[in-house]
N, C-alpha and C positions, 0 to 999 in steps of 0.2 A: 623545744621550738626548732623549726626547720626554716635556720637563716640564710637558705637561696631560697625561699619562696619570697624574700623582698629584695634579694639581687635585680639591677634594671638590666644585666647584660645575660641574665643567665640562657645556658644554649639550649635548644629547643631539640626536643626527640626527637630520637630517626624515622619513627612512624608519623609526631605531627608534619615533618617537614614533606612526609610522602601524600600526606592527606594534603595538602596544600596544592603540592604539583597537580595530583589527581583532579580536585577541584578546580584551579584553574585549565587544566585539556578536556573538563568538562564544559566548561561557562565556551572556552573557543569552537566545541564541536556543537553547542547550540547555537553560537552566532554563525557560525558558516552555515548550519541547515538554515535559519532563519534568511542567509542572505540567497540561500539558494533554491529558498523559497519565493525572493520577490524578482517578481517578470523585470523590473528595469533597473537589480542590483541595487547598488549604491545609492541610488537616482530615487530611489522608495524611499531612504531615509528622508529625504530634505521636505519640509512644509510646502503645502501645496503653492502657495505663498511665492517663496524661495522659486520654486519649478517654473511660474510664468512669467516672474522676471527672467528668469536665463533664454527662457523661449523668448522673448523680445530682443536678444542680441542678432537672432536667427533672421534670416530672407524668408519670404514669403515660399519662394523653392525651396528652403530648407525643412521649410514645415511641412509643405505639400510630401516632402519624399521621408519626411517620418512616419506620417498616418501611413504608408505603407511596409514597415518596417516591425511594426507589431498592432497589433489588438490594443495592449494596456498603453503604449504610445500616442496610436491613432487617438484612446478617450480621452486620453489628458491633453491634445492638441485643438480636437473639437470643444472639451471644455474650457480651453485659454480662448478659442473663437468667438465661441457664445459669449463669454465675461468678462475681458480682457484684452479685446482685439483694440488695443489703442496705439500711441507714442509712435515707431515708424511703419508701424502694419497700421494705422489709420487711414478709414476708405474715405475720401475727399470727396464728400458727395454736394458742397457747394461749390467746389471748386469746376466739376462737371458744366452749371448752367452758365457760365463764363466764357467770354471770347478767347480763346485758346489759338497758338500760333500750330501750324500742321507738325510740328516736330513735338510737343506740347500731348497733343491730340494722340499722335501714336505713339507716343508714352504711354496713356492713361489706357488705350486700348487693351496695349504689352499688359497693364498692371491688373485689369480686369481680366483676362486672359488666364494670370498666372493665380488671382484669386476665383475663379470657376473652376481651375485643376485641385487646389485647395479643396474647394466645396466638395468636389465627387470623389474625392478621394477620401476627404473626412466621414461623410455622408453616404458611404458606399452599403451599407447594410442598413439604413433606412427603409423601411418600405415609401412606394413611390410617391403618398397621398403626404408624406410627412417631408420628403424632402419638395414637392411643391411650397408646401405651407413658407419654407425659407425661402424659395424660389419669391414668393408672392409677397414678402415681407420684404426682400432685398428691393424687387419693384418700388413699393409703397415708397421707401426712405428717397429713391432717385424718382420719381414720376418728378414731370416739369408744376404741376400743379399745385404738388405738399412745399415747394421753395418759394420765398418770397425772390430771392436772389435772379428768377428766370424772369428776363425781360424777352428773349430773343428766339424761340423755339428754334427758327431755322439755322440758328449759331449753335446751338446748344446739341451737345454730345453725350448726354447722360443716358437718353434710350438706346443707343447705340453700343457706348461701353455696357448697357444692361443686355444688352444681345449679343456680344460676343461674348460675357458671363454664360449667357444661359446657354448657347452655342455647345461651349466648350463643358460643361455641366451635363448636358443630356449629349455629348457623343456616344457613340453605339446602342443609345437606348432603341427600341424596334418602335415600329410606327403605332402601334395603339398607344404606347407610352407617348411619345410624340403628338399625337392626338389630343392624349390628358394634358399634356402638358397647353399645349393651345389652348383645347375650351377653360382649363384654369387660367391662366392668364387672361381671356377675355371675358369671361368670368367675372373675375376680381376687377376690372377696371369699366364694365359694364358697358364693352365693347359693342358687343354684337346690337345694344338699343342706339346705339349713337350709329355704326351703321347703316342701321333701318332708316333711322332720320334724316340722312344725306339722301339714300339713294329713292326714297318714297318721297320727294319733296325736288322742287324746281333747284337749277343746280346755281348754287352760287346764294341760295335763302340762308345755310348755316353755315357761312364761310369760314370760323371759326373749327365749330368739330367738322368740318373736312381735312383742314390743315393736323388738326389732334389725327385723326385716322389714318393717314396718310403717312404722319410720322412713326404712327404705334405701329404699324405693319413690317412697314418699309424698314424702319433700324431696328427694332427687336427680332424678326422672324424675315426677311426676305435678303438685306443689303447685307449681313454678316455671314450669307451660305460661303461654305469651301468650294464643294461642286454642284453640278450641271444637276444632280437628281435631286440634293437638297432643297433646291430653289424652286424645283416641279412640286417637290411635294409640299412644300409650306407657300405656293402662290394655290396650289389647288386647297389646301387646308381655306383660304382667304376665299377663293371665288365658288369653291360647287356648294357650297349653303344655300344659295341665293338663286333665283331665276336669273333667265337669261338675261332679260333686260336689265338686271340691275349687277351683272358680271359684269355686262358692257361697262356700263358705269362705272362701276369699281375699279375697273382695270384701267378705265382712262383717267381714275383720280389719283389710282396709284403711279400711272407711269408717263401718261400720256401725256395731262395739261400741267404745263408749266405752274411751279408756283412763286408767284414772285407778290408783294406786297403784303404777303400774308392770309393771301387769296389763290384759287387755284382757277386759270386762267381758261374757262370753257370753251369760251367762243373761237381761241385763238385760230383751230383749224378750220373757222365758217368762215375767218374772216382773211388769215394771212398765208402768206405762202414762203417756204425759204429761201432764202437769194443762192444759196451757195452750198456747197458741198459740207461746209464746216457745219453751219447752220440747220440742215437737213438731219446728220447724227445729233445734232440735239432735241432736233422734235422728234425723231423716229427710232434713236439707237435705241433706248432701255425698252416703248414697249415692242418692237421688233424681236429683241432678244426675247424678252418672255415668250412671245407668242411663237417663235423657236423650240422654245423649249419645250410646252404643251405641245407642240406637233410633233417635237420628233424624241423627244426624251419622255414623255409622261405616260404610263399606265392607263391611268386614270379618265383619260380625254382620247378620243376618237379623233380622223379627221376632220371627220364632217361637224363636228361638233365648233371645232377649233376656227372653222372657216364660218360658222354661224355668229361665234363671238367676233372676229373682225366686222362681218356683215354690220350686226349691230352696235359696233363700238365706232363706224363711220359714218352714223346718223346719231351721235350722240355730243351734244346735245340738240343740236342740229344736222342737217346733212355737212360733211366735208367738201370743202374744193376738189376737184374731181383730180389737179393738181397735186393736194395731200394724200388722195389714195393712192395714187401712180407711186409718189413717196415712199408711201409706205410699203406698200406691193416689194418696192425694188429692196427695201431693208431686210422685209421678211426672206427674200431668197425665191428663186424660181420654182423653187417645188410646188410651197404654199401657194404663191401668185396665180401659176398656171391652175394647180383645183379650182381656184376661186372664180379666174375667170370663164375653165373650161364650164361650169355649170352652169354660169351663166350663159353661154353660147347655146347650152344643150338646151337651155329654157327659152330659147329665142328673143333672148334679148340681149340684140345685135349693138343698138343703138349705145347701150351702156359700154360694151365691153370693146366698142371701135372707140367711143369716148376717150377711155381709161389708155387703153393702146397709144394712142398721141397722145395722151397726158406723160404716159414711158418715155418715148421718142423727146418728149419737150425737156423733160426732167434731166438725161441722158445728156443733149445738147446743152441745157443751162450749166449742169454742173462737171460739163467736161467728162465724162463719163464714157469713151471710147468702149470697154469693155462690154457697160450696159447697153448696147444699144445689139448688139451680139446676142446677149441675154435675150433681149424682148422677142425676137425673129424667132431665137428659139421656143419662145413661149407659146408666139402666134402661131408658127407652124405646129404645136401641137392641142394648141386651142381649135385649128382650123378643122385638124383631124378628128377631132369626138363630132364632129358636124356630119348629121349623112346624108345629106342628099348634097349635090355636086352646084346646085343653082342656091342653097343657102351658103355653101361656104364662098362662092362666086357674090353675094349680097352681100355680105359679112367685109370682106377686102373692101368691097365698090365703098362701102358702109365709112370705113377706114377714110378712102380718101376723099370723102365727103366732109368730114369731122373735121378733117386739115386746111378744108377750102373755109370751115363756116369759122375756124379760129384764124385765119387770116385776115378774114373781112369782118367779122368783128372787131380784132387789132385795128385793124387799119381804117374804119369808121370812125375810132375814138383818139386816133393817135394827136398827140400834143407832146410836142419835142420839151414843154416846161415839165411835165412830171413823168416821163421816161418811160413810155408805153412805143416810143420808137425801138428800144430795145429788148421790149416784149414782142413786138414785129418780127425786127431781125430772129429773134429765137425762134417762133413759129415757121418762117419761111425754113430757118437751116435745120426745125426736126423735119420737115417735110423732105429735104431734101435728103437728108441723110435716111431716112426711111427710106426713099426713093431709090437709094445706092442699094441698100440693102436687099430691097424687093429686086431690084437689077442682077445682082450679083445670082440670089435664089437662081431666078429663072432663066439665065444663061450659064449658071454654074456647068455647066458638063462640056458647054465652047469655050467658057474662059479659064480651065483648067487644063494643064498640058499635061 
């Protein structure tokens, strides 16, 4: 009997002891190939479980700047998005249709901003029909419509923050993408028939989807442009569908009429005028700027096309105070103004464009406006010039100060010191006058220059 085979201490071979070592530098150079087989290390081992709690301690920039850090990263970050976007990455999509203070507001902006950079980064090798589909579902959850919580459309900042998302989401995409992205969006909210319903029908029948239309345009695709050409191309995305008469329209429900009540306010320019220089940038600044824009920024739109859309957007939905053209003329800049009215001159009619010319001159006077009044001489002096024969541009002047006599004595037949038409008078008399200096100054310019 061999009494160290039940020794508990007895010592172990020189060879088992080498088989041991062997074996264990084998089991380590499996785990090292194994680790240095997984894309995120260490980070492979832990349940998947484990992984999107730790990605919850992260900023919402922390995550955006992972999806670009790897492949196997980027899918485990889109897969915490889809499944687990909760706790402090949660999107406050009720808290959107709520009265918000402006610091509040550009907050939420920052926050949607920084989850659109999120999306395209995560979403970057999507093909483009799949990354709408999220695009179109993100809509869905924020529209004012799916929340009971939206009382107040014109408080409410949910399309807006959904348009600085999507903004930031398709930067640098090329314009056909750009395009899909549009007709999908209206598309999905079945824009383009709500649309047709406002502008094919008496304006002010569906008060309601005009304020909806108005807003779906305006904060998802026009109010969140960076630049000058963004905004050409998603107002022209919005108007060249359409004929011309219903561009007019469009343009004036997007920029033009006031909305207040929860109504967008058509007649305002049939019926009122602005008192004052403050007053005037509110009726005129935004659609001024557009119509800037299409003239001297956009591909897409000609002049003459551009001056047809004013044409018909200042008989819309009646004729304008001839007072709110003059307005408007002077917003748009003397470039546009002068086409508009030189072609009218060339089509002989005098009678309009001597009109509008003292409606300049009044506008000028009421709102203090030294500068513009410089401007309009310059207008009329090259309005006079597309004229050719020497006895119409001679009519045309005569024309002018005829319009100044018949707005005098109009004033002054109805004047009544109780409702202030004495200092609709006084204005008429001092643009007459101050045209009068102007027209002086022309035609002795070369005696009264030293």
């Amino acid at each position: 009997m061999d009494i160290k085979h039940y020794m508990p201490n007895k010592k172990p071979r020189r060879s088992d002891r080498l088989n041991s070592k062997e074996k264990a530098a084998f089991e380590e150079t499996i785990k090292v190939n194994m680790l240095n087989s997984c894309i995120l290390g260490y980070f492979d081992y832990l349940p998947i479980e484990l992984k999107f709690r730790i990605l919850r301690f992260l900023t919402v920039e922390d995550l955006s700047i992972l999806t670009i850090s790897s492949k196997a990263m980027r899918n485990l970050v889109e897969g915490y998005r889809v499944t687990q976007f909760s706790g402090p990455h949660r999107i406050p999509y009720e808290e959107l249709h709520s009265s918000l203070s402006v610091e509040e507001q550009a907050m939420m902006l920052s926050r949607f901003h920084k989850l659109g950079l999120l999306m395209k980064r995560s979403t970057c090798v999507y093909a483009t029909k799949d990354r709408l589909k999220i695009v179109n579902e993100f809509l869905t959850r924020m529209e004012c419509s799916n929340v009971k919580t939206c009382k107040d459309m014109s408080r409410c900042i949910a399309l807006l923050c959904f348009g600085k998302f999507l903004h930031t989401v398709i930067a640098g995409w090329d314009d056909s993408e750009c395009q899909r992205v549009f007709d999908s969006l209206c598309q999905h909210m079945c824009v383009h028939r709500l649309v047709k319903a406002v502008v094919a029908n008496k304006p002010g029948l569906h008060s309601h989807i005009e304020v909806k239309v108005r807003h779906f345009f305006r904060r998802i695709f026009l109010d969140p442009c960076g630049t000058v050409l963004d905004k050409a191309f998603w107002i022209t995305r919005v108007l060249k569908p359409w004929p011309l008469v219903f561009q007019a329209r469009l343009l004036y429900l997007l920029y033009s009429g006031h909305c207040s009540g929860g109504e967008i306010q058509w007649h305002e320019m049939s019926e009122n005028t602005p008192s004052d220089l403050e007053q005037s940038t509110q009726y005129f600044g935004n659609v001024s700027s557009i119509l800037q824009i299409l003239y001297m920024h956009s591909v897409e739109w000609s002049s003459d096309e551009v001056i047809c859309l004013i044409d018909e957007m200042i008989s819309t939905p009646e004729d304008w105070l001839v007072e709110n053209i003059a307005g408007l003329l002077l917003a748009c800049g003397e470039p546009m103004a002068t086409k508009m009215l030189a072609s009218r001159a060339i089509n002989g009619r005098y009678v309009e464009v001597a009109s509008i010319v003292a409606s300049l001159c009044l506008v000028c006077v009421k709102h203090s406006n030294n500068s513009g009044m410089s401007q309009v001489m310059v207008m009329l002096k090259r309005i006079v010039s597309v004229v050719d024969n020497w006895k119409d541009r001679l009519l045309l002047l005569c024309r002018i100060s005829d319009t100044f006599k018949e707005l005098i004595l109009d004033t002054h037949e109805f004047i009544d010191s109780d409702d202030g038409n004495d200092a609709e008078f006084y204005h008429h008399v001092t643009a007459m006058t101050e045209f009068a200096k102007q027209m002086t100054h022309l035609a002795f310019k070369n005696v009264l220059e030293v």
